[in-house]
LUMSE-984812 format. One record per residue: residue number from 1; x, y, z of N, C-alpha, C in turn. Coordinates in steps of 0.2 Angstrom, whole numbers, plus 2048, in hexadecimal, padded with zeros to 3 digits. Layout:
N
NUM:X:Y:Z:X:Y:Z:X:Y:Z
...
# end
This chain:
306
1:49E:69E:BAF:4A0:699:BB4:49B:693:BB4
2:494:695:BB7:48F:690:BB4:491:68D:BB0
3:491:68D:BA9:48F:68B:BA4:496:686:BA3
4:49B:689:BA4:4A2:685:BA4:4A2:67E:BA8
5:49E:680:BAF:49F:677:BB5:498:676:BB1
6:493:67B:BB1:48D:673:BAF:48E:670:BAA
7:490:674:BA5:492:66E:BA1:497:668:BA1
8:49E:66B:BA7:4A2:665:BA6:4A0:65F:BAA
9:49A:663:BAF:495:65D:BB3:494:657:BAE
10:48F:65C:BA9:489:658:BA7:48F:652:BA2
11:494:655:B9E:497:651:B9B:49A:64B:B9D
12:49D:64A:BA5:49E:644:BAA:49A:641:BAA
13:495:646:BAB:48E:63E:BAE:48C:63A:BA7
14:48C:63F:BA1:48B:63A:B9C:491:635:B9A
15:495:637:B9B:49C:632:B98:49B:62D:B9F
16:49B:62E:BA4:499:629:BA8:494:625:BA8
17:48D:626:BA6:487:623:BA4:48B:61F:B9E
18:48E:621:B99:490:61D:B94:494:616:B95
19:498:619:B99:49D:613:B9B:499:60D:BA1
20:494:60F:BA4:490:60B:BA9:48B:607:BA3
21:48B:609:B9E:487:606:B98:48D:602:B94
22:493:602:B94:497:5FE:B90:499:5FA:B94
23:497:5F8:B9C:49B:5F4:BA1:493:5F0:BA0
24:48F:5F2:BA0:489:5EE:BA0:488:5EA:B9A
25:48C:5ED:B93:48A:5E8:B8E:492:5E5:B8F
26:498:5E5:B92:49B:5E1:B91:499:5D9:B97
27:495:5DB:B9B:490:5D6:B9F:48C:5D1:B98
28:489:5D7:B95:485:5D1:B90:48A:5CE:B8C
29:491:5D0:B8B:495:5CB:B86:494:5C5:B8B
30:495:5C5:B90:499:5BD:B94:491:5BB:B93
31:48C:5BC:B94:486:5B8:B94:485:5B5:B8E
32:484:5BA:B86:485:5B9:B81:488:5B0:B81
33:48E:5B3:B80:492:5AF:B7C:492:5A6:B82
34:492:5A8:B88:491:5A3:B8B:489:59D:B88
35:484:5A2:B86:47D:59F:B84:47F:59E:B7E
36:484:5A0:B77:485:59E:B74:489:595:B72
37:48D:598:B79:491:590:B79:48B:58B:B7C
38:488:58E:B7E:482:587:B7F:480:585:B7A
39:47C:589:B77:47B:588:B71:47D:584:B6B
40:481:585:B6A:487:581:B64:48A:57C:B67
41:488:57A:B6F:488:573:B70:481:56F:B72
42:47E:572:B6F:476:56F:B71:472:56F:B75
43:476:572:B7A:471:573:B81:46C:579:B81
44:46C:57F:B7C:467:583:B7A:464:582:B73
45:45E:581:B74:45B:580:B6E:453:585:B6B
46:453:58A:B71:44D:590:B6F:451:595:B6D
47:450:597:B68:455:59D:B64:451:5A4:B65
48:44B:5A2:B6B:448:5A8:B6E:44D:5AA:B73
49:450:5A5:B78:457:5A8:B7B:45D:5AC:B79
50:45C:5AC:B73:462:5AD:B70:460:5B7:B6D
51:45B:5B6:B69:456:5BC:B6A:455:5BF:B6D
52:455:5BE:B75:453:5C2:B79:45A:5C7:B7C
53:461:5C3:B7A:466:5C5:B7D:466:5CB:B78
54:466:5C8:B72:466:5CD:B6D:464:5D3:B6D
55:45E:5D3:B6E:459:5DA:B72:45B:5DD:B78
56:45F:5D9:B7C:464:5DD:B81:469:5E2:B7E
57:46B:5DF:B7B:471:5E3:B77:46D:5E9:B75
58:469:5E7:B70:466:5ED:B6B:464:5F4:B71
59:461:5F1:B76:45F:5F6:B7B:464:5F9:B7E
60:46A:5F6:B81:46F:5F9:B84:474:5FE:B7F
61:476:5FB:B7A:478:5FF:B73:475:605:B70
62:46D:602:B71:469:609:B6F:46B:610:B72
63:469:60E:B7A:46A:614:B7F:470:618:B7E
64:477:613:B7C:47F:614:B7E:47E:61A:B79
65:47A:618:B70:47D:61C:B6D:47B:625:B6E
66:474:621:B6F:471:629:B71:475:62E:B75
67:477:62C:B7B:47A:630:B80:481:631:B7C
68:484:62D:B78:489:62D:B77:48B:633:B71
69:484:634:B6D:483:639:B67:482:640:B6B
70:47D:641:B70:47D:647:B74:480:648:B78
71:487:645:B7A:48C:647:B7D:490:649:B77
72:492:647:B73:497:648:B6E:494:651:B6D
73:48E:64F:B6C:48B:656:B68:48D:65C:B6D
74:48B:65A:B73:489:65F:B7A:491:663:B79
75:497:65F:B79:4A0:65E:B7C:4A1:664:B76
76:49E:663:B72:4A0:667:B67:49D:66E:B6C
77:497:66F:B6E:495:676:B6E:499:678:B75
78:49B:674:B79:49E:676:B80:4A5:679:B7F
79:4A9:673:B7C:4AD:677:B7A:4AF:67D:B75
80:4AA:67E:B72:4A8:685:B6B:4AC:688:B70
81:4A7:689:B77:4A4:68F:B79:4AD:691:B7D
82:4B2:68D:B7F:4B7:68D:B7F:4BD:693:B7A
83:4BA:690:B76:4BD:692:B6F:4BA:69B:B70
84:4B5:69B:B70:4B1:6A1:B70:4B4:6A6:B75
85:4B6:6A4:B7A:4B8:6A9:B80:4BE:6A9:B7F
86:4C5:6A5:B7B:4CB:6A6:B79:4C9:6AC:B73
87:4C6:6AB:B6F:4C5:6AF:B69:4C3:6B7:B6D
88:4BF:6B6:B70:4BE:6BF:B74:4C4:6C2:B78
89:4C8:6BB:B7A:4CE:6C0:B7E:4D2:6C0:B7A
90:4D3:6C0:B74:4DC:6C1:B70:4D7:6C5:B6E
91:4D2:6C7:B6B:4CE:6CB:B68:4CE:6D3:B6D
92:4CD:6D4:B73:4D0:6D7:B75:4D6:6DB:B75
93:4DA:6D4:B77:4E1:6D8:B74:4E6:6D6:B6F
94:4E1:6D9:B6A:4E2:6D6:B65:4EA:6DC:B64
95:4EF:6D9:B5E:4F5:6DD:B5C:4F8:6DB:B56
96:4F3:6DD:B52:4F6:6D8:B49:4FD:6D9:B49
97:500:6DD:B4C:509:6DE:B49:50B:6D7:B4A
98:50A:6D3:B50:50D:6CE:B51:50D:6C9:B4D
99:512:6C3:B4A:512:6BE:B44:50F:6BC:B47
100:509:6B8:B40:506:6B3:B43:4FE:6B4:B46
101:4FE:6BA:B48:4FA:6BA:B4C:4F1:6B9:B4A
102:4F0:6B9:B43:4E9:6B7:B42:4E8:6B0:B43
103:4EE:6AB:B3F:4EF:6A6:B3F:4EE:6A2:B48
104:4F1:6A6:B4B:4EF:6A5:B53:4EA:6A5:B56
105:4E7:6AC:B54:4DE:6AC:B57:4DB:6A9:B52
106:4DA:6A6:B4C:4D4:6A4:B49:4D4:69C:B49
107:4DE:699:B47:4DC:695:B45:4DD:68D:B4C
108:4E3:692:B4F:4E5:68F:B55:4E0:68D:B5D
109:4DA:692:B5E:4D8:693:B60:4D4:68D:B5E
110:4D1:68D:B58:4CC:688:B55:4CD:682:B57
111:4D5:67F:B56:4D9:67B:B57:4D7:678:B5D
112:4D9:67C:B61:4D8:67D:B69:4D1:679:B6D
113:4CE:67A:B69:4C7:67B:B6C:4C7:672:B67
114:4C8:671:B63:4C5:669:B5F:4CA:665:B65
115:4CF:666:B66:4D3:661:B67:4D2:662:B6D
116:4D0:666:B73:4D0:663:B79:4C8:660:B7B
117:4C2:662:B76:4C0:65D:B74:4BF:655:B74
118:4C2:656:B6F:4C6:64D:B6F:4C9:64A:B75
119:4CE:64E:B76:4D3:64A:B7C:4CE:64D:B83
120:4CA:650:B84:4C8:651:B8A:4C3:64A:B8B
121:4BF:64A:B87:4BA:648:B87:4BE:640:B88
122:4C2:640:B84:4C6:638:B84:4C8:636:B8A
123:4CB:63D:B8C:4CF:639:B93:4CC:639:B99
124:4C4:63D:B99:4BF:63A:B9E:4BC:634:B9D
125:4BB:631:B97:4B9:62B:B94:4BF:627:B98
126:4C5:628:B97:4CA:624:B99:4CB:622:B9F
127:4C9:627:BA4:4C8:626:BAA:4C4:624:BAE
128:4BE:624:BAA:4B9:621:BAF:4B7:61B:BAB
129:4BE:619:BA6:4BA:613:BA3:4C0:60D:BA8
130:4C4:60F:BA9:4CA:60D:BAF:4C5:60D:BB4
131:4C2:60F:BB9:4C0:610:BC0:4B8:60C:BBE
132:4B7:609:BB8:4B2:604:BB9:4B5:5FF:BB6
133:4B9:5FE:BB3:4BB:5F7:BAF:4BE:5F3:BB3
134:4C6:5F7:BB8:4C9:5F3:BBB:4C6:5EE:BC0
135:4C0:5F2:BC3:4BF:5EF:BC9:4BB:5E6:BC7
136:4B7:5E7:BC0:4B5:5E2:BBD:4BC:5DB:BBC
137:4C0:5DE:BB8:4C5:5DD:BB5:4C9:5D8:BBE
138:4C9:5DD:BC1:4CC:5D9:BC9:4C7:5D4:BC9
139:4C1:5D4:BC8:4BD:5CF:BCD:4BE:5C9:BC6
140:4BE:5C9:BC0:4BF:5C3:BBA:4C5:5C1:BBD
141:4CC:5C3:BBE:4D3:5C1:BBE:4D0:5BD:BC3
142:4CB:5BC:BC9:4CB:5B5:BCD:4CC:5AE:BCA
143:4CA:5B0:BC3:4C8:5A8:BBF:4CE:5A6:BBE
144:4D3:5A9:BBC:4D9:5AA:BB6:4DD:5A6:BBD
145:4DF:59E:BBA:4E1:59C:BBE:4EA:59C:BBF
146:4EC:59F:BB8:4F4:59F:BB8:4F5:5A2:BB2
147:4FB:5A5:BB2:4FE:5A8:BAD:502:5A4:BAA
148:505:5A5:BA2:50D:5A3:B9D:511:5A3:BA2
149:515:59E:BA3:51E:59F:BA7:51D:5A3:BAC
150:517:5A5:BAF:517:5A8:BB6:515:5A5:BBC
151:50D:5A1:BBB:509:5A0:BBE:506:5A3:BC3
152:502:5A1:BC7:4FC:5A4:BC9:4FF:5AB:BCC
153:4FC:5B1:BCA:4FC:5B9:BCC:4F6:5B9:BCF
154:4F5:5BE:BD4:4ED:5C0:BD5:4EE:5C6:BD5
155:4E7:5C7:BD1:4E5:5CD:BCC:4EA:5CF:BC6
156:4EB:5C8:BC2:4EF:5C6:BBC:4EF:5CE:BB8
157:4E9:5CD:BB6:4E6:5CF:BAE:4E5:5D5:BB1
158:4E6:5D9:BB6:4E3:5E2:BB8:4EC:5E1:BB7
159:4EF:5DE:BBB:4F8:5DF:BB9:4FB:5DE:BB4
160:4F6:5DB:BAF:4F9:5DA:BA8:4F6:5DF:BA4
161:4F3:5E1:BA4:4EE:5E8:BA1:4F3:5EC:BA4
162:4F6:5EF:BA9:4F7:5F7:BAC:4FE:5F6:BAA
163:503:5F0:BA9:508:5F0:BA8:50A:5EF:BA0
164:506:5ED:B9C:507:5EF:B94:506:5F2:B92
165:500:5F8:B97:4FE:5FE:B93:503:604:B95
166:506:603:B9B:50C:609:B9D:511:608:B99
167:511:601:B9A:518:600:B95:516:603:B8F
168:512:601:B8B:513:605:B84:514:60D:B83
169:50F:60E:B89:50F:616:B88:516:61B:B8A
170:51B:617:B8B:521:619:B91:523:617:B89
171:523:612:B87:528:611:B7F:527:616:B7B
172:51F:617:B7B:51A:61C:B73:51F:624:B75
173:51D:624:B7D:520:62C:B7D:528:62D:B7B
174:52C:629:B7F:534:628:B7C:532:62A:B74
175:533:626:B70:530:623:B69:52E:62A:B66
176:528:62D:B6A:525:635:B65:528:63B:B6A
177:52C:63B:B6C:531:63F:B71:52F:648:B6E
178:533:645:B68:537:64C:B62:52F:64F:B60
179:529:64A:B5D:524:64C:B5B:522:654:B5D
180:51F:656:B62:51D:65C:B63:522:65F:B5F
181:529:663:B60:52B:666:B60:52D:669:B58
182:52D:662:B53:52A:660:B4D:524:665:B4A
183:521:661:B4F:519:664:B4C:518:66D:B4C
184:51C:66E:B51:51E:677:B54:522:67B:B4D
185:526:675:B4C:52A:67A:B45:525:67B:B41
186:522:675:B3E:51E:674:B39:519:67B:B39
187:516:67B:B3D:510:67F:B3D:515:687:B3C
188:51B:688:B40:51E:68E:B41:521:68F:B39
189:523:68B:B34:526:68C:B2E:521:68D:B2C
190:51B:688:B2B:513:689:B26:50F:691:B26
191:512:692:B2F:50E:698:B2F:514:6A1:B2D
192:519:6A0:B2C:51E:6A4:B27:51D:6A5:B21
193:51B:69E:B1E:51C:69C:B17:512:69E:B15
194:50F:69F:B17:507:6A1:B18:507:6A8:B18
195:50C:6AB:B1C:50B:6B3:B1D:50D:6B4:B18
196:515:6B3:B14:516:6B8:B0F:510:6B5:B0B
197:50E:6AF:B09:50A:6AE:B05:506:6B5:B03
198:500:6B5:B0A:4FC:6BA:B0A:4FD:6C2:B07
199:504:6C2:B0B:506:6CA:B09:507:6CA:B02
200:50B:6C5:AFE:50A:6C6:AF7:506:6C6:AF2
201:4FF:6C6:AF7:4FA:6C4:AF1:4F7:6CC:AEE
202:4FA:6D2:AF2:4F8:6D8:AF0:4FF:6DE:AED
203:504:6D7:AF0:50B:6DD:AED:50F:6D8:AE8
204:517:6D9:AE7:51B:6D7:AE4:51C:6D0:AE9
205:51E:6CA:AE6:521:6C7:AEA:528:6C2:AE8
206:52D:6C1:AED:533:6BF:AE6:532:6B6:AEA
207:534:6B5:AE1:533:6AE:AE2:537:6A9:AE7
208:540:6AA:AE4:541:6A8:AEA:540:6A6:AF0
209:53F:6AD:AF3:53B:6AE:AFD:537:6A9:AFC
210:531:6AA:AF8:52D:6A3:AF9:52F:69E:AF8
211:534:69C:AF3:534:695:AF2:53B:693:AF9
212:53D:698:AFC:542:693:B02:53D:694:B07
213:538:697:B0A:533:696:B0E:52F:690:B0E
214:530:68E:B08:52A:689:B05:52F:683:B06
215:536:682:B06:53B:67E:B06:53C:67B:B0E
216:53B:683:B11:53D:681:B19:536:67D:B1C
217:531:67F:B1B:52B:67B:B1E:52A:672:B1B
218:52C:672:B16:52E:66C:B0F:532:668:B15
219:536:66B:B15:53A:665:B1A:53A:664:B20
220:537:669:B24:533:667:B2B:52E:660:B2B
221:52D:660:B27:524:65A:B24:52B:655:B24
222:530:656:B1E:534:650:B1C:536:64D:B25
223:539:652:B28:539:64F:B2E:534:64B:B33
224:530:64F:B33:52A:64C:B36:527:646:B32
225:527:644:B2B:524:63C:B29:528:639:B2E
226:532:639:B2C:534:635:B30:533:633:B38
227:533:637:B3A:530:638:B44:52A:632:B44
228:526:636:B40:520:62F:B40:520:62B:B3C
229:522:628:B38:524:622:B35:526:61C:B3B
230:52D:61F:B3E:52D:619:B43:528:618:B4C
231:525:61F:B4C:521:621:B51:519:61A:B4E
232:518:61D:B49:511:61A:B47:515:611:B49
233:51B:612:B47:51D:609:B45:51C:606:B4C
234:51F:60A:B50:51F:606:B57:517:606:B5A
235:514:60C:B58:50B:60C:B5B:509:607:B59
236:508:606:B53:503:5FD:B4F:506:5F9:B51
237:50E:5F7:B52:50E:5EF:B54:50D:5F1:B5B
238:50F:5F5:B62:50C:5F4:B67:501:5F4:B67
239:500:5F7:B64:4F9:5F5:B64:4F6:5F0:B61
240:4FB:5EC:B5E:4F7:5E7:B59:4F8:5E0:B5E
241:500:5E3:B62:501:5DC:B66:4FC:5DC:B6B
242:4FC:5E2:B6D:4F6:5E1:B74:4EF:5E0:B71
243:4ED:5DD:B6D:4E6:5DA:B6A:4E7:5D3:B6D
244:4EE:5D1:B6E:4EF:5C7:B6F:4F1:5C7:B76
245:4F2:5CD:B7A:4F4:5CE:B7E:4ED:5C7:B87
246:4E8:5CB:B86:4E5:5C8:B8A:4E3:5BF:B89
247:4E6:5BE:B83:4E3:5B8:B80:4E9:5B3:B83
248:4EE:5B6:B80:4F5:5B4:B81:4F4:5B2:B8B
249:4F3:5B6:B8E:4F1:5B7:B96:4EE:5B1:B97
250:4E8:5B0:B95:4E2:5AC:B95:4E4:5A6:B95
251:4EB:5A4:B90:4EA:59C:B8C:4EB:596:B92
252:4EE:597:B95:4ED:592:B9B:4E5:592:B9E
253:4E4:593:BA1:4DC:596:BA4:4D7:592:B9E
254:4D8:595:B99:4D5:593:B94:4D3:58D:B92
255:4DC:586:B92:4DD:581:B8F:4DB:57E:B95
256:4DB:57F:B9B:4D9:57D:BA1:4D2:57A:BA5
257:4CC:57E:B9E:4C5:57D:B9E:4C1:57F:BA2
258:4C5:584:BA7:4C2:587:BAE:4BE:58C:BAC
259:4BE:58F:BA4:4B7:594:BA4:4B5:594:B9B
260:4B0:597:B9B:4AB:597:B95:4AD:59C:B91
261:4AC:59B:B8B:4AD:5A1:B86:4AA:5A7:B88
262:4A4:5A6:B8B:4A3:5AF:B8E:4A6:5B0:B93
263:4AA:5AE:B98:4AF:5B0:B9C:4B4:5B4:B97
264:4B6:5B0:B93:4BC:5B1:B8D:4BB:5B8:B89
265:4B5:5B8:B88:4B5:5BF:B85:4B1:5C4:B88
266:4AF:5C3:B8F:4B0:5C8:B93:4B3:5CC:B96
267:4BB:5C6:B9A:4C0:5C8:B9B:4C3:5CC:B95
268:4C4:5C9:B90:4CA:5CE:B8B:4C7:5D3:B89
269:4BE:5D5:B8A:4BD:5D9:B88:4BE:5E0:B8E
270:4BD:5DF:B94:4C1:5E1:B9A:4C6:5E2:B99
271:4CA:5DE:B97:4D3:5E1:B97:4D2:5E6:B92
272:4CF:5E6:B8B:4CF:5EA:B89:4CF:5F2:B8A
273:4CA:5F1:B8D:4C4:5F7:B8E:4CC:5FC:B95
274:4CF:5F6:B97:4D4:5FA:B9E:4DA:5FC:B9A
275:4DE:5F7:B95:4E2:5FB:B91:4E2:600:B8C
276:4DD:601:B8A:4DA:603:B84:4D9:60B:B88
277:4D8:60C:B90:4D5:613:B92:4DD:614:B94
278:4E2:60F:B98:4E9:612:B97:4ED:610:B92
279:4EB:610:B8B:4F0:612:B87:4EE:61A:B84
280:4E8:61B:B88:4E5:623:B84:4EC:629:B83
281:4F0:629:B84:4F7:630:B81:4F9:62B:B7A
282:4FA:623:B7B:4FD:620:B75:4F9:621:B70
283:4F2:61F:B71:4ED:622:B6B:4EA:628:B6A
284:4EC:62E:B6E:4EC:632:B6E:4F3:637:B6D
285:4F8:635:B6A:4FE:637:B6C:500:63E:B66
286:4FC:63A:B5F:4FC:63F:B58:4F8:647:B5C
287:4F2:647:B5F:4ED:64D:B5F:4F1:64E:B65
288:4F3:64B:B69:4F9:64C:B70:4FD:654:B6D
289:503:651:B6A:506:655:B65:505:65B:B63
290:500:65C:B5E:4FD:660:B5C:4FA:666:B61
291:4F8:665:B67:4F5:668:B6C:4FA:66B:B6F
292:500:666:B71:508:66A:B74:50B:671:B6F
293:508:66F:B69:50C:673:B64:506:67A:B63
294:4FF:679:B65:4FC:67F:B65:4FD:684:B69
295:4FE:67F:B70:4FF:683:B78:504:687:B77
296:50C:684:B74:510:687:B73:511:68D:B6F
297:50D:68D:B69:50A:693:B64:507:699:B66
298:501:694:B6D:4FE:69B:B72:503:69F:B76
299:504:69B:B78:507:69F:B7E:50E:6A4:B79
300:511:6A0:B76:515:6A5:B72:513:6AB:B71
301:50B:6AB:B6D:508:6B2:B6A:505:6B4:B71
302:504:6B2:B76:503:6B5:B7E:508:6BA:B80
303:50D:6B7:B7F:515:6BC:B81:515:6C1:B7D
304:513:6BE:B78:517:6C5:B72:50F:6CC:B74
305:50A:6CA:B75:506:6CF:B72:506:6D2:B7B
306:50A:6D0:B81:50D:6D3:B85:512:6D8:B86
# end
């Protein structure tokens, strides 16, 4: 129990020290780029200033990556230890009669433990990258003197971030609906077509039985390319439009003269940082999947070996 919260502790306070260090180097984008626009119009001429930003960055970046490495590292062993305490309880009660069931404890278990990994750690990231970006993000929208065919909103750019990023993700889910249950077959045909495999490798086996096992899994995938063919098609053009999204936002404000290019790539890089944490299911929606089809797996072999 210890060891369960202190670590979930210590891994917040680093994801939060990290995101407190990516809110800080996006402060140095607007000063940057604003000293650069001096620059390139003459008005700075010691390129000692220009160095010294430089050295800001290096310093902030240095630290981000560090904590960022020993966090990644600390999350790997944190969750092992997950994996470890699933592995002693099916080990327990353990019941080889059941289908599946090595495949269950070794492989799914493993599974278990990488991917909530990834998605935990992400979607703490996602959240505290939300409860520090927006509030920035509100206080830039003061500049932002009007929108496209709208005009003026107050707090534009926090309502154009929160509402392109639901909307996509309200599309993505529609869109990858069928996926899990896809991905449920697949593993459930793979892990049929794997048993007899094994069992034949010390007795008779007819070829047939193998080759329509191998048929039935064959086309679960045929299914499954198509599901994500048009899933992936709708994820890239919605992620690619939202790269022009803030800018498209901006272009009035822009052409207006009312602010500097490190305003300009501060803001976008803010709106970024706020959609980028809620579109996390759309960018996460593949290893999404995959985790729905594990759980379902577990719990399956939970029932049976009851």
């Amino acid at each position: 129990m210890v060891w369960s919260w202190g670590g979930l502790f210590l891994i917040l306070a680093a994801t939060y020290y990290q995101v407190q260090l990516d809110v800080e180097i996006n402060e140095w984008f607007g000063g940057f780029y604003d000293s650069l626009q001096e620059a390139l119009a003459g008005r700075i001429t010691d390129a000692g200033i220009l160095y010294g930003l430089l050295f800001d960055f290096a310093r902030i970046a240095g630290v981000l990556v560090l904590v960022a490495i020993g966090t990644a590292c600390f999350s790997s062993f944190w969750c092992m230890q997950w994996r470890n305490s699933m592995a002693e309880y099916y080990h327990g009660k353990w019941v080889g009669h059941v289908e599946g069931a090595s495949q269950r404890v070794q492989e799914d278990t493993l599974k278990l433990a990488r991917i909530l990994e990834t998605l935990g750690v992400g979607l703490v990231e996602a959240l505290m990258k939300l409860l520090a970006f927006i509030p920035l993000l509100h206080v830039l929208s003061k500049q932002v003197t009007e929108l496209p065919f709208i005009g003026h909103v107050d707090n534009s750019m926090v309502w154009i971030a929160i509402l392109t990023a639901l909307g996509g993700t309200v599309i993505l889910a529609i869109v990858g609906g069928k996926l899990p249950g896809i991905e449920y077959d697949i593993q459930k045909e793979e892990a049929a077509y794997r048993k007899y495999l094994v069992q034949s490798e010390d007795g008779v086996s007819l070829k047939a039985t193998m080759n329509n096992l191998y048929d039935r899994a064959k086309k679960i995938h045929y299914v499954s390319f198509l599901h994500y063919l048009y899933f992936d098609m709708t994820k890239w053009t919605y992620l690619q439009a939202m790269v022009v999204v803030p800018y498209f936002a901006l272009a009035p404000t822009i052409v207006s003269g009312a602010v500097t290019l490190g305003f300009v790539t501060q803001i976008s890089r803010a709106f970024s940082k706020v959609a980028e944490s809620m579109q996390y299911i759309v960018r996460s929606w593949s290893t999404i999947v995959e985790l729905i089809s594990i759980h379902k797996r577990l719990r399956e072999y939970e029932r049976a070996i009851k």
